[in-house]
TORTITOR-423038 format. One record per residue (C-alpha): residue in three letters; x, y, z. Coordinates in steps of 0.2 Angstrom, whole numbers, padded with zeros to 4 digits, always signed. Each point is the difference from the previous one (the first is absolute). Layout:
% residues N
alaXYZ ...
***
This chain:
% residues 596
unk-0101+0568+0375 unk+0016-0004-0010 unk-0003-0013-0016 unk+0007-0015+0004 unk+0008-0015-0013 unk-0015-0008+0005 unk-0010+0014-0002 unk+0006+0002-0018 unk+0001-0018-0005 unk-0019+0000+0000 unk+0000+0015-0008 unk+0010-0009-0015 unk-0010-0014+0001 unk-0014+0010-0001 unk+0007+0008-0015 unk-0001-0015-0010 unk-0018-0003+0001 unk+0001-0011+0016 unk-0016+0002+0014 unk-0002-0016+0007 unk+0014-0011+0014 unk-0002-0017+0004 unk+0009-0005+0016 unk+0002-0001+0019 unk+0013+0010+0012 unk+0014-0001+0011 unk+0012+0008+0008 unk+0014-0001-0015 unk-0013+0015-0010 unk-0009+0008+0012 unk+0005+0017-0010 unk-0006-0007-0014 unk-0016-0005+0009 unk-0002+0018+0006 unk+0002+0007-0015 unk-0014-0008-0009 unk-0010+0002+0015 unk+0003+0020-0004 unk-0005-0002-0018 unk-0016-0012+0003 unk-0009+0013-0011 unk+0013-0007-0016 unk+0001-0017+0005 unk-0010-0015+0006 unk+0009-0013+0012 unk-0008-0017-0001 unk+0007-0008+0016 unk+0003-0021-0002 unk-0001-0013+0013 unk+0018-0004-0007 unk+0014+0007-0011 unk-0004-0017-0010 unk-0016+0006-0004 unk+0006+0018-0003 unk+0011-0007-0016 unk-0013-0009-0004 unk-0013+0014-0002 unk+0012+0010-0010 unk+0003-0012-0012 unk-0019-0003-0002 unk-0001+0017-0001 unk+0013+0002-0012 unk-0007-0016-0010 unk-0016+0008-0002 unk+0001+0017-0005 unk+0020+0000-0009 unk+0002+0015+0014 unk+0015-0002+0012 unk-0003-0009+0018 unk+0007+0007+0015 unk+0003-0010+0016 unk+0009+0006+0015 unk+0008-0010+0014 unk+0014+0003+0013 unk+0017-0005+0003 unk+0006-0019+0004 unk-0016-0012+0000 unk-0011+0014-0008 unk+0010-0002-0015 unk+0004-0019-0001 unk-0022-0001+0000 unk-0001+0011-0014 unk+0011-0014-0013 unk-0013-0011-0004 unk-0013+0012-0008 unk+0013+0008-0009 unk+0008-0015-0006 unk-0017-0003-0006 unk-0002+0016-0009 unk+0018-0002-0008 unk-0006-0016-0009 unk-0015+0007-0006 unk+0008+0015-0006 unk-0011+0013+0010 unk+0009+0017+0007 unk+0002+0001+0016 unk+0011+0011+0012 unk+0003-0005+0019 unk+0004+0014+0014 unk+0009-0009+0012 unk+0010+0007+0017 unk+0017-0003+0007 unk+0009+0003+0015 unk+0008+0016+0002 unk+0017+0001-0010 unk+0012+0002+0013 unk-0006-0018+0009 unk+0002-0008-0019 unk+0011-0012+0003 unk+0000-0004+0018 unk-0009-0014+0000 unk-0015+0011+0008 unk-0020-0006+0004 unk-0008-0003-0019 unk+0014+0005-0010 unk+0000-0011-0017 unk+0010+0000-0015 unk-0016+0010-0008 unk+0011+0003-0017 unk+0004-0017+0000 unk-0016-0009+0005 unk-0011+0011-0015 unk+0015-0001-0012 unk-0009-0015-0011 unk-0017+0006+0002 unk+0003+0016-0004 unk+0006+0009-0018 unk+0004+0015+0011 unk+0005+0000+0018 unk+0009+0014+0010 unk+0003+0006+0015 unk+0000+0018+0004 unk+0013+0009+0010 unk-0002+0017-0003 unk-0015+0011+0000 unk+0007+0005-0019 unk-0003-0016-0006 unk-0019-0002+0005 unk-0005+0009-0017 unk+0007-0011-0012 unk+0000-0014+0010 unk-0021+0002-0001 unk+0002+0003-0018 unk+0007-0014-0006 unk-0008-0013+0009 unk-0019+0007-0007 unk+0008-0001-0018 unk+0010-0015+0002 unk-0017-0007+0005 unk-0008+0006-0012 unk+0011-0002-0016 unk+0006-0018+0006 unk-0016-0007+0009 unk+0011-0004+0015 unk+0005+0002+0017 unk+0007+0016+0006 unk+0005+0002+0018 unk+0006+0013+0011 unk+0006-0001+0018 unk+0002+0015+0010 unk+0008-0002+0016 unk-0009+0006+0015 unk+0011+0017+0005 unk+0000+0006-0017 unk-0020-0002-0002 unk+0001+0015+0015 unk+0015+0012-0007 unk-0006+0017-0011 unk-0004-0004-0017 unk+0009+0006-0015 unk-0012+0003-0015 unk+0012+0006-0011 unk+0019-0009+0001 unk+0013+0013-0002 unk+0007+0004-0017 unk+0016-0009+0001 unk+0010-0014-0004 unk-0005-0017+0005 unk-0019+0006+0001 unk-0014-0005-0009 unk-0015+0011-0005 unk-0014-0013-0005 unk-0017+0004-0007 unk-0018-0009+0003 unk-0010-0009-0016 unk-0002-0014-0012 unk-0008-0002-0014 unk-0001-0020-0007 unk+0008+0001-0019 unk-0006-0006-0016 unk+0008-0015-0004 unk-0003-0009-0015 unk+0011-0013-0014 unk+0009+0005-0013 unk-0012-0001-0017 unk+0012-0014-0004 unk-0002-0011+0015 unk-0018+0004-0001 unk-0002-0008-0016 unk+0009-0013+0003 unk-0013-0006+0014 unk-0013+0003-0012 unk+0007-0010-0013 unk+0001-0015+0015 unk-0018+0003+0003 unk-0005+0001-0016 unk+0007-0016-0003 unk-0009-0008+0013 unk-0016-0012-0002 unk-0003-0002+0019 unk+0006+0015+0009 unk-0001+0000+0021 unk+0001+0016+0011 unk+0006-0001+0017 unk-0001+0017+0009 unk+0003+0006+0018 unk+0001+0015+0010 unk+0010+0011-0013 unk-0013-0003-0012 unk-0014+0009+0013 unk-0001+0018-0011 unk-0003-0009-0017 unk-0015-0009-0001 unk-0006+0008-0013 unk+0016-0005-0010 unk+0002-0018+0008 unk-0019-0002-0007 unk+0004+0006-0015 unk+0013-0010-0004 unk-0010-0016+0006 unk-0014+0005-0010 unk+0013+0002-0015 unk+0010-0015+0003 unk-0014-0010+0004 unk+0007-0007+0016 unk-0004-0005+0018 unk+0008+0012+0014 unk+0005-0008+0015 unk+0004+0009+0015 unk+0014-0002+0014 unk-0006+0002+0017 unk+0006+0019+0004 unk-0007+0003-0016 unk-0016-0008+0005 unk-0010+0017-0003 unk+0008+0005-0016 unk-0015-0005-0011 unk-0018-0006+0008 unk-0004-0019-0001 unk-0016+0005-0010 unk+0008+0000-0016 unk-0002-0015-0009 unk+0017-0002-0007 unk+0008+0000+0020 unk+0007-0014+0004 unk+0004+0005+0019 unk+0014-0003+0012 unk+0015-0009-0006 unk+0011-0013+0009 unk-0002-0013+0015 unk-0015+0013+0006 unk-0008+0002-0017 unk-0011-0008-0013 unk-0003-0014-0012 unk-0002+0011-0015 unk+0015+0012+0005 unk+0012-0020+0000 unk-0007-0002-0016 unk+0003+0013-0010 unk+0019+0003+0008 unk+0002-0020-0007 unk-0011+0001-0015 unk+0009+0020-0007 unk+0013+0003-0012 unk+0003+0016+0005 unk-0001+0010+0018 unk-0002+0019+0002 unk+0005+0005+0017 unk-0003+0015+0004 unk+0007+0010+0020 unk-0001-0019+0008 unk+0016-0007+0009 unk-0013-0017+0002 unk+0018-0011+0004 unk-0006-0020+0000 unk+0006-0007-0017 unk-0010-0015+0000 unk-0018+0010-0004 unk+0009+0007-0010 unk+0001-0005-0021 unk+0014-0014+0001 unk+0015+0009-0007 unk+0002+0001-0021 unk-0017-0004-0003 unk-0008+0018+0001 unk+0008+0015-0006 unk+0000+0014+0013 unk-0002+0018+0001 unk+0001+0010+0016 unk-0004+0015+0006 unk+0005+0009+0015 unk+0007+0016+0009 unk+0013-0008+0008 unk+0015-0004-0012 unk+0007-0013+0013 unk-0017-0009-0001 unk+0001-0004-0018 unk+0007-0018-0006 unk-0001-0007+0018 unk-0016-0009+0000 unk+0002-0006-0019 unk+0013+0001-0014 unk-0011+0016-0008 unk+0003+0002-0020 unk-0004+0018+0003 unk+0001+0007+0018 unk-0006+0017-0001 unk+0004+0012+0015 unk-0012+0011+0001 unk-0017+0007+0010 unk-0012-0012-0003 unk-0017+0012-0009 unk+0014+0011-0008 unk+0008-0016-0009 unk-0015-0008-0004 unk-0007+0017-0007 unk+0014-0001-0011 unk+0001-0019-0004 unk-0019-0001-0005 unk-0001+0008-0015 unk+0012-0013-0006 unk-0010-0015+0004 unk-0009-0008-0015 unk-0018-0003+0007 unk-0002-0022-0001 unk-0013-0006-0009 unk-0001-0017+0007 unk-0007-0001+0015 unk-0002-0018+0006 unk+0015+0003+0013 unk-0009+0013+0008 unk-0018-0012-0003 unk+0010-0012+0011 unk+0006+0009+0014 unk-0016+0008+0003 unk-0010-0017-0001 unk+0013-0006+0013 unk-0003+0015+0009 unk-0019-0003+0003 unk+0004-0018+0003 unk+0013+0004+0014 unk-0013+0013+0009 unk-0014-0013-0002 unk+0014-0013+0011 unk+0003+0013+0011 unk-0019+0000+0005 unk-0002-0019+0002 unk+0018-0001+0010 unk-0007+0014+0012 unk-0016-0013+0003 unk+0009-0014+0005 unk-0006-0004+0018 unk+0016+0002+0012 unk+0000+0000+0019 unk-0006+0013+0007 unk+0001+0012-0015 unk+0010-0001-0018 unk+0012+0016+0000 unk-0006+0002-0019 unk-0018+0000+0003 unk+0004+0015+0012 unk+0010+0012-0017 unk-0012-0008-0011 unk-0016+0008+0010 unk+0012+0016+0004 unk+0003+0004-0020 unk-0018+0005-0006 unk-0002+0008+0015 unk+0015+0013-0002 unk-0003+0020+0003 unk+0005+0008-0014 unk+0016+0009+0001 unk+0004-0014+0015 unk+0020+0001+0004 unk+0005-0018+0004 unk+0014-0005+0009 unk+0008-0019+0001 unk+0009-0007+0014 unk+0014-0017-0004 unk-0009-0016+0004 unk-0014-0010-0007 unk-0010+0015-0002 unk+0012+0006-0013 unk-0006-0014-0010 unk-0018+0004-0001 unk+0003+0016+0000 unk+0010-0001-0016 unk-0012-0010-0009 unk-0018+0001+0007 unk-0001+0017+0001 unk-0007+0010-0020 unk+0005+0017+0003 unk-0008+0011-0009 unk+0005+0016-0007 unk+0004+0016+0012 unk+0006-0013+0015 unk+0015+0000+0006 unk+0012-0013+0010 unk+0017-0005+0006 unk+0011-0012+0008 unk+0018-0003+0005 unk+0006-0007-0017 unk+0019+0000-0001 unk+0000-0006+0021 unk-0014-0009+0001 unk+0001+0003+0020 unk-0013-0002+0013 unk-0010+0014+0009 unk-0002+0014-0013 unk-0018-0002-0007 unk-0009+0011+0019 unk+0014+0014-0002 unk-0002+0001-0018 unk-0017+0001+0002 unk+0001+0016+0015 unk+0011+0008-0015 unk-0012+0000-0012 unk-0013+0005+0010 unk+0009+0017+0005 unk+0005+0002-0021 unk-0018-0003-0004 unk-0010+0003+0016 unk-0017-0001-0012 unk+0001-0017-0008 unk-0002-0019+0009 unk+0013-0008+0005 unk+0002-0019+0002 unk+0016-0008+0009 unk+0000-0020-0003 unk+0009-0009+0013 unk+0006-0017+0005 unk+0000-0003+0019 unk+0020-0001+0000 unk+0003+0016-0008 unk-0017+0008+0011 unk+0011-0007+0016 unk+0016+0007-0005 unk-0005+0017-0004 unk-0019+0001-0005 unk-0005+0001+0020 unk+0008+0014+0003 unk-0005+0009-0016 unk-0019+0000+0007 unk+0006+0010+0015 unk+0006+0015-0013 unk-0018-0004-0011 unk-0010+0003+0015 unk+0010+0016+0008 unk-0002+0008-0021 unk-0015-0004-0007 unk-0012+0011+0003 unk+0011+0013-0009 unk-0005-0010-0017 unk-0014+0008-0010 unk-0001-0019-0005 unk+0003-0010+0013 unk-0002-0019-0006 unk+0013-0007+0001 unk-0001-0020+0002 unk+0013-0011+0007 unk-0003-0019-0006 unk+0010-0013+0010 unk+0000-0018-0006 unk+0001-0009+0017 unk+0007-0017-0003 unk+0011-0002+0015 unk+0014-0005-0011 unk+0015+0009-0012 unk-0009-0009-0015 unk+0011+0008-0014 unk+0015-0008+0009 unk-0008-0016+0003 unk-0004-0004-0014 unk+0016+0006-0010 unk+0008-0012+0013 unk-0011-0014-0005 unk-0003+0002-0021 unk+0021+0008-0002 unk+0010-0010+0015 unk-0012-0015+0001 unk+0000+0003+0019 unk-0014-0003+0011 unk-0008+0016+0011 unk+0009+0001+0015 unk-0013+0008+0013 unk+0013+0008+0012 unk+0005+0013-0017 unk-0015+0001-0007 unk-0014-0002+0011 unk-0007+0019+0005 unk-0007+0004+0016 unk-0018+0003+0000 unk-0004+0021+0003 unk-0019+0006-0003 unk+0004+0012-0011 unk-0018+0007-0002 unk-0002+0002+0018 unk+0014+0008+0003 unk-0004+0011-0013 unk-0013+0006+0010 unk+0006+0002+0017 unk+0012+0014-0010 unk-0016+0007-0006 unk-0003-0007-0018 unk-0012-0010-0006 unk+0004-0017+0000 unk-0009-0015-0010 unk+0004-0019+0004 unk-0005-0014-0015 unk+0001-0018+0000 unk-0012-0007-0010 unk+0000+0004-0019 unk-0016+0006-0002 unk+0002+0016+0011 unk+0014+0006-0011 unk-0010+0010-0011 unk-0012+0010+0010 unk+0015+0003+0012 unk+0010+0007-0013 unk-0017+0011-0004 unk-0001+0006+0019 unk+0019+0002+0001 unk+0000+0011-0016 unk-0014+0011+0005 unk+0006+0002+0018 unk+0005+0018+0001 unk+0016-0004+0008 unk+0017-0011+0001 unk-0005-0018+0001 unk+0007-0016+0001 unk-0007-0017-0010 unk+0010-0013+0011 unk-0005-0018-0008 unk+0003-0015+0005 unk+0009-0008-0017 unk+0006-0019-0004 unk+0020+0000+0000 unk-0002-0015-0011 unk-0010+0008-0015 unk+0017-0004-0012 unk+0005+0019-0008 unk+0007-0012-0014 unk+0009+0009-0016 unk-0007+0000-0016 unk+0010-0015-0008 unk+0006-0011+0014 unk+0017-0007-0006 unk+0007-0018+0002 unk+0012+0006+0010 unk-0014+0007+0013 unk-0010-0015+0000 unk+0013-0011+0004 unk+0002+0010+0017 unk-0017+0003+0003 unk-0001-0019+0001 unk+0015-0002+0013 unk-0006+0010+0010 unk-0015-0010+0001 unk+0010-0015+0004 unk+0011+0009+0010 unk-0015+0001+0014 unk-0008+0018-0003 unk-0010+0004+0016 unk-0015+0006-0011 unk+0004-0013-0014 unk-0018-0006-0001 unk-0008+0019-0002 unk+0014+0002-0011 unk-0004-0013-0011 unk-0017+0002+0001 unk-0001+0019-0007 unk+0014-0004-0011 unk-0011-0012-0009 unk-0015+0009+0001 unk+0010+0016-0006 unk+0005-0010-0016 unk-0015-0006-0004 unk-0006+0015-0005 unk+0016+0002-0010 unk-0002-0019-0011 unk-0019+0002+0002 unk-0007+0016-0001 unk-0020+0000+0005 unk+0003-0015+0012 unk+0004+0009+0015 unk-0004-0009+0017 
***
């Protein structure tokens, strides 16, 4: 049988160290189909409920492991499905490259079934896009979009249009003019700062009597280093959410998330510093920040367009993280005086002591936090965690002590619904022999969450592992909305937006043929969470959560206040539970010990 260009596109793919496809069919790449279907000994096709999802996978995938994700989808809607997954890879600078179909060439233009502007619709979301026309240009076209991925941390896309998928292949473009001869391969290069810019930094460090470290993803391959330089500098290290995994929270000197999801001891040392290290963090909100001209600032990151943006860096050092701080170290003048770091670490044992109270505070049925707070000393080790966007992003991101090995990821940059089940599928096909735990708000489990169990319970049993658990905070309401509405807009909850339809989650978890566990009082949570983690099988923890436990910042802001309080005069539905946990949260906060 005659090689076809869809024949040999998987062969190039193939070619770059790719194995695994995330997608779903249709009629615009049924060649493409095919063809993997004739190379099922090379390549594993992982088939989603939705092209949403697909994206969604290889962007876990590619979070993950740093490898490239692949997703596939066809022509017209197939396509459009595919943006928000990889809008959300884009924006956490994970590799991607989507495979997407077109109609056949000569009905381009003629307003024909499912025939989209494709270049146009993935021009923004993409740092290469193109369509291929001729057999000649599959090569390079393959080529580019793995090392534009790789080099740039982006998007690459390629749309092959359906008649071309089927014509002969052409391995080897013709020697002539206008062809291009491409080869496969990357290899990452050594970036590091010039000796001078280097010790420039160093000076600024040096200098420094209370130095903060604020690292993210970019940081994840120097540990070692970052601790280092802590341990040097005497500082506390604070961590962005996609960078959640970059150190464990068992060191004493790490002071957890930053933000309007982070800690009390990661706002006080960002106000208390007079000079921040960031190091492969693009963390954007300003105001946790120091307040500008009262730290010096030293930044480094991979990414030249990255440097200055977040804060007017003295030395912004473009650079791979462990390679620069390999270099910088030896520069650093160890600190002597360690009362900073005394500090941060007392506050740190304070805030993880508040933590434990604010998780015992009786709510109605369950307090969201007791449920992360039971779930943290009881974490496999080597557990992948994946985070939804809601409520349980909160908890996640600041009840949970990772500890060294584990791994986790969110949608950072996007911060969009519906990612945490598919994520969780990925990571189970990179690592099939470690736990996996997805934790899920009931609006991101309805959107997209549902229909990742169907793809759980047709693949498990491959998995030489195969926990993987699914926890769903059912509150019946979009709680992270609600209460921006009511403590940023001073609005009160409007139930026709915000109110969720009820779904049981657990049971339906079992008529798909999972395990499914149901909680609604707060003294089951721990021996369900022991039954669910030794089940050997996909489960899903479905509890019954009070919407009105307040998943309040670390310094609440006057500003905030203010329209907390309007929107208690402004007749909240829910004002009196509001105001009740709200009190009993703070409490804890002004009291500590005095929890009722």
């Amino acid at each position: 049988m005659a090689k076809t260009v869809g024949d040999f596109f998987w062969d190039r793919v193939g070619q770059w160290g790719i194995s695994r496809v995330f997608g779903y069919a249709g009629d615009g790449i049924n060649e493409l189909v095919a063809a993997l279907h004739r190379r099922e000994d090379r390549f594993e096709f992982v088939q989603a409920r939705h092209e949403e999802l697909a994206a969604f996978m290889a962007a876990g995938h590619a979070k993950l492991t740093g490898e490239v994700g692949v997703c596939l989808a066809t022509s017209g809607p197939g396509a459009i499905h595919l943006l928000n997954g990889l809008y959300d890879a884009k924006l956490d600078h994970a590799p991607v490259v989507a495979v997407v179909g077109q109609q056949a060439r000569m009905a381009l233009g003629g307003h024909y079934q499912q025939e989209v502007a494709l270049e146009t619709l993935f021009a923004d979301v993409s740092g290469f896009c193109q369509r291929a026309d001729s057999p000649a240009q599959v090569r390079h076209l393959v080529d580019r979009a793995f090392r534009i991925a790789l080099s740039e941390r982006t998007i690459a896309t390629i749309i092959l249009p359906k008649d071309l998928q089927e014509e002969p292949a052409v391995e080897t473009p013709p020697r002539a003019h206008g062809s291009v001869h491409s080869g496969v391969g990357y290899t990452r290069p050594r970036v590091v700062p010039k000796e001078d810019d280097l010790r420039a930094a160093a000076d600024i460090i040096n200098a420094g009597q209370r130095v903060a470290i604020l690292v993210g993803q970019g940081a994840r391959d120097a540990k070692a280093e970052v601790i280092e330089l802590a341990e040097k500098t005497g500082a506390g290290v604070a961590k962005a959410l996609v960078g959640r995994d970059v150190l464990p929270d068992t060191l004493p000197f790490v002071t957890g998330s930053i933000g309007l999801l982070g800690t009390r001891p990661s706002y006080d040392m960002m106000e208390g510093c007079d000079t921040l290290v960031m190091i492969g963090s693009g963390f954007p909100y300003s105001e946790w920040l120091p307040e500008e001209g009262k730290a010096r600032g030293v930044q480094i990151d991979i990414n030249p367009a990255m440097l200055g943006l977040r804060y007017p860096m003295e030395a912004p050092l473009c650079g791979d993280a462990a390679d620069t701080l390999r270099a910088l170290l030896p520069l650093i003048t160890p600190k002597t005086d360690r009362s900073w770091r005394h500090g941060i670490e007392q506050g740190i044992e304070r805030w993880w002591q508040t933590l434990d109270e604010k998780a015992m505070v009786e709510a109605d049925p369950v307090n969201p936090q007791r449920v992360f707070r039971e779930l943290s000393p009881r974490l496999p080790d080597g557990v992948v965690l994946t985070a939804d966007s809601g409520t349980a992003t909160d908890w996640f991101a600041r009840d949970l002590r990772l500890r060294d090995g584990m791994r986790a990821t969110l949608s950072g940059g996007l911060a969009t619904m519906g990612p945490a089940v598919p994520y969780a599928i990925a990571a189970k096909y990179a690592w099939p022999d470690r736990p996996v735990i997805a934790c899920v708000g009931d609006g991101a489990m309805q959107m997209n969450g549902i229909n990742g169990l169907i793809t759980i319970a047709a693949t498990w049993k491959r998995w030489r592992d195969p926990r993987l658990l699914v926890l769903v905070l059912n509150n019946r309401d979009l709680a992270q909305v609600t209460w921006e509405m009511r403590a940023q807009d001073g609005v009160p909850k409007f139930p026709a937006s915000q109110t969720l339809p009820d779904f049981p989650y657990a049971r339906y978890a079992e008529l798909v043929g999972l395990k499914g566990y149901f909680i609604d009082r707060p003294e089951q949570i721990g021996e369900t969470l022991d039954a669910a983690l030794a089940h050997p099988g996909p489960t899903v923890v479905e509890v019954r959560t009070d919407p009105n436990v307040p998943p309040l910042p670390p310094h609440i802001r006057p500003q905030n206040a203010r329209a907390f309080l309007a929107s208690l005069w402004s007749g909240d539905p829910e004002a009196g539970s509001m105001l009740r946990q709200s009190i009993r949260d703070m409490i804890v906060d002004l009291l500590p010990g005095r929890r009722k």
